[in-house]
N, C-alpha and C positions, 0 to 999 in steps of 0.2 A: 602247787601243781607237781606232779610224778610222785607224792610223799605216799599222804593216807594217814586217816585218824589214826589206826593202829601203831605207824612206824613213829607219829610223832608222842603218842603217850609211852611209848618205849623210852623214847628219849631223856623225856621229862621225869619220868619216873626213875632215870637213872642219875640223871643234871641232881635232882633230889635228895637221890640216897649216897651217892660218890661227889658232890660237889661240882661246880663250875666246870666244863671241859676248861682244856687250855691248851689245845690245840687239832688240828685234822688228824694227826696221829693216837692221839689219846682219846678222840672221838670214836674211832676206828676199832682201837682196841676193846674201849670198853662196851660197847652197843651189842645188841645179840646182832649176831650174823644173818638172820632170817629179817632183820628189821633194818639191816646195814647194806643196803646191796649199792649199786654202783648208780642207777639213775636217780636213787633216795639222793645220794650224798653229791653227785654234781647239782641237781636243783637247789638243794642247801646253797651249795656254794653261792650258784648265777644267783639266789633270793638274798644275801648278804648275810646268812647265817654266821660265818665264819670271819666278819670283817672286824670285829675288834680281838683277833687273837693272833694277828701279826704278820699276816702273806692276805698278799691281792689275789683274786678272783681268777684272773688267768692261770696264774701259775698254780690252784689249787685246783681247775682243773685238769691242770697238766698233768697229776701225779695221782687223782683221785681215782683213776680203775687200777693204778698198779697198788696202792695204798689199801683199797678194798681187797683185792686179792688178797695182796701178801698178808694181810689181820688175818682174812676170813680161812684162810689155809692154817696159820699157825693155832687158831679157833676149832677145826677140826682135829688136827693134830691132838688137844686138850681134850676131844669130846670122847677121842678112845684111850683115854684114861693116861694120858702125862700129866706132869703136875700143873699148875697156871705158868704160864710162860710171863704173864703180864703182873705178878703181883707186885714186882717195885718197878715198873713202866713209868720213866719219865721221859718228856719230851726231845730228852739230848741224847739216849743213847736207845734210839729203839732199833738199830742195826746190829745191835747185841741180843735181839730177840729174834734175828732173823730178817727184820725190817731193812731192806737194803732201799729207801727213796731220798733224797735228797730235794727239797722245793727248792725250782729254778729259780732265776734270778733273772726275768722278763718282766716288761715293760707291760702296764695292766692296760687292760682293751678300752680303746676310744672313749670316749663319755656316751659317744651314740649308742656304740656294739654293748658297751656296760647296761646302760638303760633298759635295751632291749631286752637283753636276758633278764636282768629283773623286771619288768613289765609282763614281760613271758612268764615266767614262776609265778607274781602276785598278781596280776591283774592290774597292777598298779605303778607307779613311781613312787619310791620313799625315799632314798638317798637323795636326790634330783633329779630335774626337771630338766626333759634337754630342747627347752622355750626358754629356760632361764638367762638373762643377758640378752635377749630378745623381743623384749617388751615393745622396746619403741616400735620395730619392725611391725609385731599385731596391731601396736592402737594405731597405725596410719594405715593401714590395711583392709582396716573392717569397720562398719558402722554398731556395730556388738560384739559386746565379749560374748563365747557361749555359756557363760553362766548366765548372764541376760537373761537365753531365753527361753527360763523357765519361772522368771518374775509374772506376777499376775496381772495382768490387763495388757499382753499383748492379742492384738487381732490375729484369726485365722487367714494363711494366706498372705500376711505384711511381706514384702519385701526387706529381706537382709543379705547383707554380706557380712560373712566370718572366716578368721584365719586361725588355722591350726593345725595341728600335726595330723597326719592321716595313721591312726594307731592299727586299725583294723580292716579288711574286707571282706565281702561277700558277694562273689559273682554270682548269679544266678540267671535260671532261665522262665518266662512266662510259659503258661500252658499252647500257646503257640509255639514256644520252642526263641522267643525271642533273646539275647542275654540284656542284661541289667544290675547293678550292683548296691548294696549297700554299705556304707562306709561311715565307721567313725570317725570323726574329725575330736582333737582335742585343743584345748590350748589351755593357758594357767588357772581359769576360770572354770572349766567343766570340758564335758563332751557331750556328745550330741550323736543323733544317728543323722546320716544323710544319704537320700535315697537319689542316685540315678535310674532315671526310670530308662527304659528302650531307646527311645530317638535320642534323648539325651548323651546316653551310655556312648554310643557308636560313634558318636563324636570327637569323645573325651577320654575314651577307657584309656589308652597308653599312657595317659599322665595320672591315672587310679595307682600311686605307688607307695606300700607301705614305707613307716616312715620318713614322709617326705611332706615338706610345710607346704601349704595350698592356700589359696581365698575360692571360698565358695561364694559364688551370688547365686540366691535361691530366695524359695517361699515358704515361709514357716507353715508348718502342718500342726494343727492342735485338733485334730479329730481323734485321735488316739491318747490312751492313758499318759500317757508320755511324747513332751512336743520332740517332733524331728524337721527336717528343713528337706525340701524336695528341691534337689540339686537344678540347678539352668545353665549354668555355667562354670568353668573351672580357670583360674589363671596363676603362675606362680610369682610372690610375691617377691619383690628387689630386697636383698638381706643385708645391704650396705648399710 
């Protein structure tokens, strides 16, 4: 997410011809400037682009607009005709190019605020899982995993309860003007869509909070391509 096919075969095409970056500064340098802008290379970051080359997440975005800048300036500077500023750029002395940033020396963001940014960027969780070490908490919680249920021969309509992180929402309003919400629940197992309908909504909405672990009791729906669970009730669950 914020990238674009174009900026990432830029990338690639240079990781290719120049070798392995090996570091946010050296990224910086060598990328075209039209493919290097500033919400390109913080998304990098929050996706974990940059974690095996030796600074955390926070503090890479601590430095990542002035880093962008200061490349993208001395990049100009080159384009009306100085010589390369960067041709023996290494990662230790790029203050001798002009580059004046230093990466802080902060403490990296929560596991939750971490997760989120990457969840945001991919869609997904791939470093971890922040249910991980919480296991016991879901299986006394729910009578189904949501990978469950999507196994074949449950009934339309069964009654379940499942517990899981609420990754996503969607307020909405019926043609009356009613609101209502959709909501993905996840947990280790899968996600699931889950719909509060109107009378339900109005009851429950102020605990509809992203990121935050729930038990839903509801009725699985399989009229649609895809099962979803129509919310009844909402409670949070003892994380002891």
């Amino acid at each position: 997410k914020g990238t674009g096919q174009g900026a990432i075969e830029a990338m690639v095409a240079e990781r290719e011809a120049g070798g392995p970056f090996t570091s946010l500064f050296n990224f910086c340098a060598r990328v075209d400037k039209g493919r290097c802008n500033k919400r390109v290379v913080e998304a990098l970051i929050k996706a974990g682009a940059f974690d095996s080359l030796g600074h955390g997440r926070r503090a890479l975005v601590a430095i990542a607009e002035s880093a962008v800048d200061q490349y993208n300036d001395i990049k100009r500077n080159e384009a009306i005709g100085q010589d390369s500023l960067f041709a023996d750029l290494d990662d230790t002395d790029a203050a001798g190019f002009g580059v004046n940033i230093v990466v802080p020396t902060i403490d990296e963001w929560d596991k939750q605020t971490l997760l989120a940014h990457e969840r945001d960027m991919l869609g997904l969780y791939v470093s971890d899982h922040p249910l991980n070490g919480m296991e016991h908490v879901l299986a006394r919680s729910a009578d189904h995993t949501i990978g469950s249920l999507f196994d074949e021969g449950l009934v339309d309509r069964m009654s379940v309860k499942i517990c899981g992180l609420v990754t996503s929402i969607n307020r909405r309003l019926t043609k009356k003007g009613d609101a209502w919400a959709s909501v993905t629940l996840e947990d280790l197992h899968g996600s699931i869509e889950v719909n509060f309908f109107p009378g339900t909504y109005s009851l429950l909405s102020t605990m509809l909070i992203e990121d935050t672990l729930l038990i839903v009791d509801g009725n699985l729906d399989l009229s649609k391509e895809q099962p979803s669970v129509r919310g009844r009730s909402v409670t949070a669950p003892d994380v002891t």
